[in-house]
C-alpha positions as CSV (number, residue, x, y, z in Angstrom):
1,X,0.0,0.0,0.0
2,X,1.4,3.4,-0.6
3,X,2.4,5.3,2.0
4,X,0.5,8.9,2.4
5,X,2.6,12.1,0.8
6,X,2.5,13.3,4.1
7,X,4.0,10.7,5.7
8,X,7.8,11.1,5.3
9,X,7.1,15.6,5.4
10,X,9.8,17.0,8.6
11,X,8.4,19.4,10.9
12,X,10.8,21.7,9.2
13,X,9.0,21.1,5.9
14,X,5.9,22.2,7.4
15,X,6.6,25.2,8.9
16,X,8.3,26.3,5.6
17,X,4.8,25.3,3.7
18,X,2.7,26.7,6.8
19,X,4.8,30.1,6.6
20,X,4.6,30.6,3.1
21,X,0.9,29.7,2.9
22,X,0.2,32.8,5.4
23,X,2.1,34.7,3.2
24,X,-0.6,34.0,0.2
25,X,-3.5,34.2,2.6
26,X,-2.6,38.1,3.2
27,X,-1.5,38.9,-0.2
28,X,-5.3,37.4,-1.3
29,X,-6.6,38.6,1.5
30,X,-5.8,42.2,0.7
31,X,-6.8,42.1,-2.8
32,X,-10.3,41.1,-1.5
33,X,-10.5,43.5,1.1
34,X,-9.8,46.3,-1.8
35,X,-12.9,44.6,-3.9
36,X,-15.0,45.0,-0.5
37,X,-13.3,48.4,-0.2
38,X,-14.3,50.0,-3.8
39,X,-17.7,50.6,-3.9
40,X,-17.4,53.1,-0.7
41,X,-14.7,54.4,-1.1
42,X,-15.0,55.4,-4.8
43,X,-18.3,56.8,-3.3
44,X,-16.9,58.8,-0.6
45,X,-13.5,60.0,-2.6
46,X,-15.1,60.6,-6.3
47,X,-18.5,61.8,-4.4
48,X,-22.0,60.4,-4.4
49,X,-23.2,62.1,-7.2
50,X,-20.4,61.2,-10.1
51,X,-20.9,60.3,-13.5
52,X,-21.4,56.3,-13.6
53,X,-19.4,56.4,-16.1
54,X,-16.3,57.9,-15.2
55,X,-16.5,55.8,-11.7
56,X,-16.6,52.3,-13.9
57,X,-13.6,53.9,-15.7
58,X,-11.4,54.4,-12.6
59,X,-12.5,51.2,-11.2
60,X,-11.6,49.7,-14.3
61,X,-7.9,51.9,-14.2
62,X,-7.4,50.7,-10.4
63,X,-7.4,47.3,-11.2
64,X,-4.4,47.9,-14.1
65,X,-2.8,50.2,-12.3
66,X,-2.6,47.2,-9.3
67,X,-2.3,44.6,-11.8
68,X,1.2,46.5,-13.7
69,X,2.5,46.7,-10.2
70,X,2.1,43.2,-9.2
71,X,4.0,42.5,-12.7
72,X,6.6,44.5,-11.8
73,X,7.2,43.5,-8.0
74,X,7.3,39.8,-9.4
75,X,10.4,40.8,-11.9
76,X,12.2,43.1,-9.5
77,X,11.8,40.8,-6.4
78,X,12.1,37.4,-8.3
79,X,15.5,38.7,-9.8
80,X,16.4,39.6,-6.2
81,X,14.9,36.6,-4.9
82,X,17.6,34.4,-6.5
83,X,20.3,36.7,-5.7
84,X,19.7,37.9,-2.3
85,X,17.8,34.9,-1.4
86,X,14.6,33.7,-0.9
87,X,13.7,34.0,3.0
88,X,14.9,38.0,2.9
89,X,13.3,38.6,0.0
90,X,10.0,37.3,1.5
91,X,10.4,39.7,4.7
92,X,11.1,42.5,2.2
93,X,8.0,41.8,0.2
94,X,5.7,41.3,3.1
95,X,6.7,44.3,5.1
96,X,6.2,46.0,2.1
97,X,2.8,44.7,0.9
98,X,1.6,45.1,4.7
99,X,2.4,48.6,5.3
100,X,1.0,49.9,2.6
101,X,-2.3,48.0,2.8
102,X,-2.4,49.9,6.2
103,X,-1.4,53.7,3.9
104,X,-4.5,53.2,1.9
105,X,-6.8,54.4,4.6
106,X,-5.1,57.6,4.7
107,X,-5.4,58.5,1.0
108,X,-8.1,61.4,0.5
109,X,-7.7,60.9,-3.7
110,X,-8.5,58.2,-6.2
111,X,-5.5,59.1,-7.6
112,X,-3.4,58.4,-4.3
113,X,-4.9,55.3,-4.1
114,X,-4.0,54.4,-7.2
115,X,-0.2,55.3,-6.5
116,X,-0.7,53.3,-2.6
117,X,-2.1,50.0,-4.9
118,X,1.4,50.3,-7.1
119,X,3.4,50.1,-4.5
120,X,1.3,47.4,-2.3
121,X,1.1,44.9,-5.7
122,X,4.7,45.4,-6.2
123,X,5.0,44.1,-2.6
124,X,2.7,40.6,-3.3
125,X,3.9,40.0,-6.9
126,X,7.4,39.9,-5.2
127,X,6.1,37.4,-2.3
128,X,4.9,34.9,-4.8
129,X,7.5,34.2,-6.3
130,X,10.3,34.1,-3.6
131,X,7.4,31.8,-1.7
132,X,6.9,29.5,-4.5
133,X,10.5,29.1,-5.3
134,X,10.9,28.5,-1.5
135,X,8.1,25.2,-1.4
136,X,9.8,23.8,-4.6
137,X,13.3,23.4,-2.8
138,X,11.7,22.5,0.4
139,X,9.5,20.0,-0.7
140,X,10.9,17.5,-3.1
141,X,9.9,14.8,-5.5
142,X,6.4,13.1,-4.6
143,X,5.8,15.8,-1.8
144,X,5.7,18.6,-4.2
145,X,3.0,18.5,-6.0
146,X,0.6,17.9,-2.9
147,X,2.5,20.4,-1.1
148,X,2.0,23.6,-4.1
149,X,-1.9,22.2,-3.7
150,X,-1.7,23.1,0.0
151,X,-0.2,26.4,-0.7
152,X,-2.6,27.4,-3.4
153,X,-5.6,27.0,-0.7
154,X,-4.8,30.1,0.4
155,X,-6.3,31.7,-2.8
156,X,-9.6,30.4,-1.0
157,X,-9.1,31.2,2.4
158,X,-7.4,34.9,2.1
159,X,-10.9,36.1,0.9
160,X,-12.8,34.4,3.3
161,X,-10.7,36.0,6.3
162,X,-11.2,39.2,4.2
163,X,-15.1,38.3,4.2
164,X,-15.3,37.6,8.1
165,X,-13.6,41.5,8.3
166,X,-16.0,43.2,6.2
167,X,-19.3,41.5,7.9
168,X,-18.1,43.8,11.3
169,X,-17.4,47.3,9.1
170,X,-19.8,49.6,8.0
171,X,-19.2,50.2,4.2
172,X,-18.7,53.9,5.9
173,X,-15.8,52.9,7.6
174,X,-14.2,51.2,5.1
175,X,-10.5,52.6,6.0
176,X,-10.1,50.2,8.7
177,X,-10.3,47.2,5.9
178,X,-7.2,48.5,4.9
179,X,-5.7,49.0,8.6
180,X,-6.1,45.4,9.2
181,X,-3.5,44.6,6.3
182,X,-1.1,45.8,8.6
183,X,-1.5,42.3,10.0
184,X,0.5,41.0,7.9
185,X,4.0,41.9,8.8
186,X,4.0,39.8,11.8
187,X,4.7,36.6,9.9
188,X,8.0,38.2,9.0
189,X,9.0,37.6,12.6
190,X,8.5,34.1,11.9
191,X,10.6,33.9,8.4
192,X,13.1,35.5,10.5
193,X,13.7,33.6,13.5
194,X,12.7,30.1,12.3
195,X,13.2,29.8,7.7
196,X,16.6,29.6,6.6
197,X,17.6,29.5,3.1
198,X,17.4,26.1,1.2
199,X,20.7,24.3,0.7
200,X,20.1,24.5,-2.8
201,X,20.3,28.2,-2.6
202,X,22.5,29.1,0.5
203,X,25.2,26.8,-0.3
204,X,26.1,26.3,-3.7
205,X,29.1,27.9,-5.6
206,X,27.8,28.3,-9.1
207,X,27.2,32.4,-10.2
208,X,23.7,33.7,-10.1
209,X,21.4,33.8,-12.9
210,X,20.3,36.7,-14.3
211,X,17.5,37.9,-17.3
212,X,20.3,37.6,-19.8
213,X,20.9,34.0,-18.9
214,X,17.4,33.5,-19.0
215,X,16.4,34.7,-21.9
216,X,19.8,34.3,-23.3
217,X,19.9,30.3,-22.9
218,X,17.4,28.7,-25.8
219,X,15.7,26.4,-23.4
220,X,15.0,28.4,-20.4
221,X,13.6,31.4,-23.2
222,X,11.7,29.1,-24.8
223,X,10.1,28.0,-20.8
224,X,9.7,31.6,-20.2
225,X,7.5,32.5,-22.8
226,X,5.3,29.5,-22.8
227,X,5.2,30.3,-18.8
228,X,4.2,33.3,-19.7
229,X,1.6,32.7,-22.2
230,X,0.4,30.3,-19.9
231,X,0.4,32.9,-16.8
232,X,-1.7,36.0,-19.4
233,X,-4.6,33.5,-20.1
234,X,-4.8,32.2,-16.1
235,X,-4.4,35.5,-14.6
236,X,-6.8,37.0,-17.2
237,X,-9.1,34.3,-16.1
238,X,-8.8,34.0,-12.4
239,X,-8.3,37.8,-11.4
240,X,-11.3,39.3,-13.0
241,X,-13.8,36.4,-12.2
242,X,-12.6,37.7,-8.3
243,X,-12.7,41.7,-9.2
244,X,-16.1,41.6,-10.7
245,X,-18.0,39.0,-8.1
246,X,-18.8,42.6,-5.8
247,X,-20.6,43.7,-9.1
248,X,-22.2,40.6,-9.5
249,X,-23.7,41.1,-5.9
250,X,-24.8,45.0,-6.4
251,X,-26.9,43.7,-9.9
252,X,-28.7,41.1,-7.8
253,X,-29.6,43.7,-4.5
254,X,-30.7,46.3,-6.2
255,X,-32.7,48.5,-3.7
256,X,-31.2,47.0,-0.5
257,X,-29.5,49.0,2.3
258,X,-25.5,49.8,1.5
259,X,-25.3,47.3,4.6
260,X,-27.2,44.5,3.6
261,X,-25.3,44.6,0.2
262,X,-21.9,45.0,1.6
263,X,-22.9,41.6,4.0
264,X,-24.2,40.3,0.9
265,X,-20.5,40.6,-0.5
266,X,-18.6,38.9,2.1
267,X,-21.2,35.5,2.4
268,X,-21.1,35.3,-1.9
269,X,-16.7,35.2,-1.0
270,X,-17.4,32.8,1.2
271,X,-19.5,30.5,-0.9
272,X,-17.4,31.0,-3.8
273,X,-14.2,29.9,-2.6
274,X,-15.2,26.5,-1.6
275,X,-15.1,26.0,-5.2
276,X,-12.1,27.8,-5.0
277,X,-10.5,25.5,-2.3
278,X,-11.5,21.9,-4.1
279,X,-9.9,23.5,-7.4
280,X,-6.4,24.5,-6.0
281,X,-6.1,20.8,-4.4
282,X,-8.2,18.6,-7.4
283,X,-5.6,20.4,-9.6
284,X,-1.9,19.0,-8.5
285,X,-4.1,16.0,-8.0
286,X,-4.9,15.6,-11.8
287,X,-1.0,17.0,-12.9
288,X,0.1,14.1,-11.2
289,X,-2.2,11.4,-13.0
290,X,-2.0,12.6,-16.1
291,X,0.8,15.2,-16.6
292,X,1.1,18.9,-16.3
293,X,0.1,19.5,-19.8
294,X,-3.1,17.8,-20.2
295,X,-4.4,18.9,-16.7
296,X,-3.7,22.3,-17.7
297,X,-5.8,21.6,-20.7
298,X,-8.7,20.3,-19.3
299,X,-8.6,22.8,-16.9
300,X,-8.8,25.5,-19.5
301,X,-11.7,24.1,-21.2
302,X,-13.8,23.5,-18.4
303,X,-13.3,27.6,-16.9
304,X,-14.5,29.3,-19.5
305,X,-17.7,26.8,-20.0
306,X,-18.8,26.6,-16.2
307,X,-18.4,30.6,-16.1
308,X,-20.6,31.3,-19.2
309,X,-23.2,28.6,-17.4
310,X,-22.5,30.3,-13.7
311,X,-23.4,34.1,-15.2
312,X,-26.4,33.0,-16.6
313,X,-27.9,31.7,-13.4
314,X,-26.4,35.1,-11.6
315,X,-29.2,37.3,-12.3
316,X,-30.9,36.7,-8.7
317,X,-29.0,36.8,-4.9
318,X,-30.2,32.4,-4.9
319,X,-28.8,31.9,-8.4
320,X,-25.2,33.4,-7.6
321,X,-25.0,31.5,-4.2
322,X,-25.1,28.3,-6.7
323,X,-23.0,29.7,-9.4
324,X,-20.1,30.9,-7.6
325,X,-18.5,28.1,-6.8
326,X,-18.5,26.8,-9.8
327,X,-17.0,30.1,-11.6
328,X,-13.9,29.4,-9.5
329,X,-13.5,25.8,-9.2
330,X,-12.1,25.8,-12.2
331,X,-11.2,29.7,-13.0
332,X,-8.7,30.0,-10.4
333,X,-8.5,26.2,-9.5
334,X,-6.1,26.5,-12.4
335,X,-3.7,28.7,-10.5
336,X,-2.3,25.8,-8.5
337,X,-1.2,24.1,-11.3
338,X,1.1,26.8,-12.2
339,X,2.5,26.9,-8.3
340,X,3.4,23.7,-9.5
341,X,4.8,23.5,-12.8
342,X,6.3,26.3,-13.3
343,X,9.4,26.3,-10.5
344,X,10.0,22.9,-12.4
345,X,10.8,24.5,-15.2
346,X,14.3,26.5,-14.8
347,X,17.4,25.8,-12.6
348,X,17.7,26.7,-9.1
349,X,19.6,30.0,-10.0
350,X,16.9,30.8,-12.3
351,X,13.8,29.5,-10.5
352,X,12.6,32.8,-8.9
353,X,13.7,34.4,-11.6
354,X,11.6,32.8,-14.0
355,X,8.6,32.0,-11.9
356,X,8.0,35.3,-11.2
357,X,8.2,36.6,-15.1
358,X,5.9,33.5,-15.7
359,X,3.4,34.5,-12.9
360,X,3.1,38.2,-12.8
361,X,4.9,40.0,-15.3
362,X,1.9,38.3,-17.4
363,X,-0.1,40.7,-15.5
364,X,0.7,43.7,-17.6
365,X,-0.9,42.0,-20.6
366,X,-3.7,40.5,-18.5
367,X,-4.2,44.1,-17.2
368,X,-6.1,45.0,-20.4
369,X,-8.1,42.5,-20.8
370,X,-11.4,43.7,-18.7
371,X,-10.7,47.0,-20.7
372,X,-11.0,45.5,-24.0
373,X,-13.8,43.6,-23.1
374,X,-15.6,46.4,-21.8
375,X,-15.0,48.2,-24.9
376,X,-15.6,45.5,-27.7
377,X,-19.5,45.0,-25.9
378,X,-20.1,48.8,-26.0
379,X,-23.2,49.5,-24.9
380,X,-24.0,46.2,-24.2
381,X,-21.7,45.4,-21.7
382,X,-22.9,44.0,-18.4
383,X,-20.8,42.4,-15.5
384,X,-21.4,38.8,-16.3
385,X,-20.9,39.0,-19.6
386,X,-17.5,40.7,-19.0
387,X,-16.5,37.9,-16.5
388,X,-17.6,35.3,-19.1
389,X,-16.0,36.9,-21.8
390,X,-12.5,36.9,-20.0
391,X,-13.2,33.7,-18.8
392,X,-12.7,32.7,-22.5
393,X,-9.4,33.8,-22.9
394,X,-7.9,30.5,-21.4
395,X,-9.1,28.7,-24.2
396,X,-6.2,31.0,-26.3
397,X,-3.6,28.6,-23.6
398,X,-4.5,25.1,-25.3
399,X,-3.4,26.5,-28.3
400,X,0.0,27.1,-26.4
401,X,0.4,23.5,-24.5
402,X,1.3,21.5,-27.4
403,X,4.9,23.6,-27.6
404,X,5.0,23.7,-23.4
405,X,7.3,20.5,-21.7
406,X,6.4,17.7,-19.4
407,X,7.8,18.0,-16.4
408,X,5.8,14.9,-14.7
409,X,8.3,12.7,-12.8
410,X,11.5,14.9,-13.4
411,X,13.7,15.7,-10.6
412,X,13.4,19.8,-9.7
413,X,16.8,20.7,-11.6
414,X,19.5,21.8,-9.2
């Protein structure tokens, strides 16, 4: 009989996995606490009487504006990560991310807001990948793909805390969302005192890689941009099914209290990421029976078709309790899979490195796509066609996988 994956795991392995998954809780965490955030505070800072129009359109330019910075915090900090190393680089990135959650209820602007939100996304783009890279050399072989499952739950549980915030905040006071992403920095004292760097990082001789190596070396370009093909059609996916789920909510309470449509918000989170929490574990699952590849496939046909069904059933408050679930199980489900495959895809001095192009650098191009959609429907445009419609983009990735490579059963190169 074989033995459970968990069953050879060192305490020290878990408290690598358990510090890096609180890590990811915060950094979802505070992009939920922002959706919960927006509708008040674009209220109170652009004024109650604004032009629709013109608040949808800085909505719509907070969301790139965060999006670009998570992009660039997972370049600048994945570079660093492999350099500098990847525990420091994860106290960095934290501290970072934290305090400036905690600056946004101080702006009095939309456009300091939008300057705060650079600066926080650069913080959690950073975090991903120096956590990422930090499971993968932890965790090896058979323990791996379980263990990036584990860490990917946090995608559903960093909303729900965010959830169990908002339900005792009135959408007046929504500054003190922000105040309680000051939280975060405390699991830097842990990374301090108790992670040290992996052997595979601290002690080995060969130089640091670098962009030039990586997109110098024909191998590790060619797993870069497939990486980041792959990371455009998931983010595009993933992140605006989550952004727009607060919209969702307003369409299906119109003529409620701002309160009884702010709790609203925070039990449709909850519901929705159970589906989100059976996708990031069902999906190392599947890589590991039938390869990376073909998980990522099937995954990618399945989001777009159970978020075209899900929208149509969203029009009332009973029919998006049932469909949200599904929107993510398989919408951002996905995302574990890349936690997975893609640190197995460059060298040890490369693996932040390239991870974190892969993952969020994609951003900048997924950045556009609720724009675009927004623009190519016109007049026409309502939420849940927008989320369906950028749901749709993962199909573009299947056309990708045929040129990606298998990495089922390899050893993580050293």
């Amino acid at each position: 009989m074989q033995a459970r994956w968990w069953s050879g795991v060192t305490r020290y392995q878990w408290l690598v996995l358990a510090v890096a998954w609180l890590g990811w809780v915060f950094d979802i965490a505070d992009t939920a606490l922002f959706n919960f955030a927006k509708g008040p505070m674009l209220k109170e800072l652009l004024g109650a009487q604004a032009d629709p129009a013109f608040v949808q359109a800085v909505d719509g330019r907070l969301l790139t504006v965060f999006l670009l910075g998570w992009a660039a915090g997972g370049l600048v900090f994945g570079v660093l990560a492999d350099r500098w190393g990847r525990a420091r680089t994860m106290i960095l990135t934290i501290l970072i991310y934290a305090c400036f959650t905690g600056a946004t209820a101080l702006c009095t602007s939309w456009e300091q807001v939008a300057v705060v939100r650079f600066v926080t996304a650069l913080g959690i783009g950073g975090e991903w990948a120096a956590g990422a890279a930090l499971v993968a050399e932890v965790f090896r072989d058979r323990t791996r793909a379980p263990a990036a499952g584990v860490l990917q739950t946090a995608a559903a549980f960093g909303p729900v805390f965010a959830a169990l915030v908002n339900f005792g905040i009135e959408p007046e006071q929504w500054r003190w969302l922000f105040l309680v992403g000051i939280v975060p920095a405390l699991v830097t004292v842990l990374i301090r005192v108790w992670i040290r760097e992996p052997e595979r990082h601290a002690d080995r001789v060969e130089p640091r890689g670098d962009l030039r190596e990586l997109f110098g070396h024909p191998v590790w370009r060619r797993h870069a941009v497939i990486a980041l093909v792959l990371g455009v059609v998931v983010i595009a996916g993933a992140a605006n099914v989550s952004y727009w789920i607060p919209n969702l909510v307003e369409q299906a309470s119109q003529g409620m209290s701002a309160k009884a449509i702010q709790d609203r918000k925070s039990v449709v989170t909850m519901v929705m990421h159970i589906g989100t929490f059976l996708g990031v574990l069902a999906m190392p699952w599947v890589c590991e029976r039938v390869g990376r590849k073909l998980a990522l496939g099937l995954f990618m046909v399945l989001s777009p078709v159970s978020v075209w069904l899900a929208t149509q059933a969203s029009g009332t408050w009973s029919g998006l309790l049932v469909a949200a679930p599904f929107m993510s199980l398989f919408s951002i489900g996905i995302s574990s899979g890349l936690v997975l495959y893609f640190p197995e895809l460059f060298p040890s001095r490369l693996r932040a490195t390239g991870s974190g192009i892969a993952y969020n650098v994609s951003r900048i191009f997924a950045a556009g796509v609720p724009l675009l959609t927004t623009a190519w429907m016109g007049k026409d445009f309502s939420v849940g066609k927008g989320v369906a419609t950028t749901a749709l983009v993962l199909g573009l990735g299947i056309l990708v996988l045929p040129f990606a490579t298998e990495t089922k059963g390899r050893e993580l190169e050293a």
